[in-house]
VMD Tcl script that draws the C-alpha trace (Angstrom):
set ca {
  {1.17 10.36 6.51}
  {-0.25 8.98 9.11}
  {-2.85 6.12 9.81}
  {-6.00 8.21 10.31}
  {-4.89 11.46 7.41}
  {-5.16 8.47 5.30}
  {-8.15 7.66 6.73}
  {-9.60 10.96 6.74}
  {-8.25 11.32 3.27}
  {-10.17 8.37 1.72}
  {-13.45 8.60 3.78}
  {-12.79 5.56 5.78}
  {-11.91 4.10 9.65}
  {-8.86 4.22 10.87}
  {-9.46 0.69 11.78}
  {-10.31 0.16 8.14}
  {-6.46 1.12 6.84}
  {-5.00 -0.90 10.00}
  {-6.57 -4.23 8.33}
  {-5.32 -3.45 5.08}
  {-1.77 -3.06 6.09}
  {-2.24 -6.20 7.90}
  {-3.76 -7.66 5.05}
  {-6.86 -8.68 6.96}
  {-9.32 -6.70 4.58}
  {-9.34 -6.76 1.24}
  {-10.59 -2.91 -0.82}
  {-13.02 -2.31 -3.15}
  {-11.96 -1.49 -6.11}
  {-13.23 2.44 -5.37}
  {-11.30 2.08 -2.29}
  {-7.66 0.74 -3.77}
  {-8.33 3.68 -6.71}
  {-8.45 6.65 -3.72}
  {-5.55 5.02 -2.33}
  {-3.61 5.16 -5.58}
  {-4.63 8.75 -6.24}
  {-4.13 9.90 -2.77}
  {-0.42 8.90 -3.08}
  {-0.24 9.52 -7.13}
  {0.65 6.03 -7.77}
  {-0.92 3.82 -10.54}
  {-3.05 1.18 -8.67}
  {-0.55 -1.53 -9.53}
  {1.93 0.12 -7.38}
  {0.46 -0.23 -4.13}
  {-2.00 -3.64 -4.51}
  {-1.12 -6.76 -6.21}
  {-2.35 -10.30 -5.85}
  {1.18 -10.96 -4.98}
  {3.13 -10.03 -2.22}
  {5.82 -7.38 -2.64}
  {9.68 -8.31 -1.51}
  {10.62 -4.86 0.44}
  {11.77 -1.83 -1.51}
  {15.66 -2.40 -0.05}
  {16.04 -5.47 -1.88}
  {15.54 -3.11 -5.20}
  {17.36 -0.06 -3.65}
  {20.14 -1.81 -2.15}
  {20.76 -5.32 -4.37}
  {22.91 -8.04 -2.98}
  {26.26 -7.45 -4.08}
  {28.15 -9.64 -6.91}
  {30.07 -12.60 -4.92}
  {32.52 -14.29 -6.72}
}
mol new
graphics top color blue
foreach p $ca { graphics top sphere $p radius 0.5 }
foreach p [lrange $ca 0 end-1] q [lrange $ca 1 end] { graphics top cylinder $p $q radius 0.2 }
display resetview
């Protein structure tokens, strides 16, 4: 999906979703619950007061050195 169908999705700018991938704006709490719901993910899953290490690191763990 790109930057404005979200946009256009969740009634907002595209400028709008740019500064929250860039973490320059903060959502209201309406705004993080379309998110969520647009991509069927509980809330959680997409914001969080602290910053998420990249999905690879839980796809593709460091392997076992001995």
């Amino acid at each position: 999906m790109s930057r404005a169908d979200l946009a256009a999705v969740i009634e907002v700018n595209p400028q709008t979703v740019g500064a929250l991938e860039r973490g320059d704006h903060y959502p209201s709490l309406d705004l993080a619950m379309r998110i969520a719901e647009t991509f069927r993910l509980p809330v959680e899953a997409v914001f969080s007061r602290e910053e998420f290490s990249p999905m690879s690191h839980d796809l593709y763990p460091a392997p076992v050195t001995r």
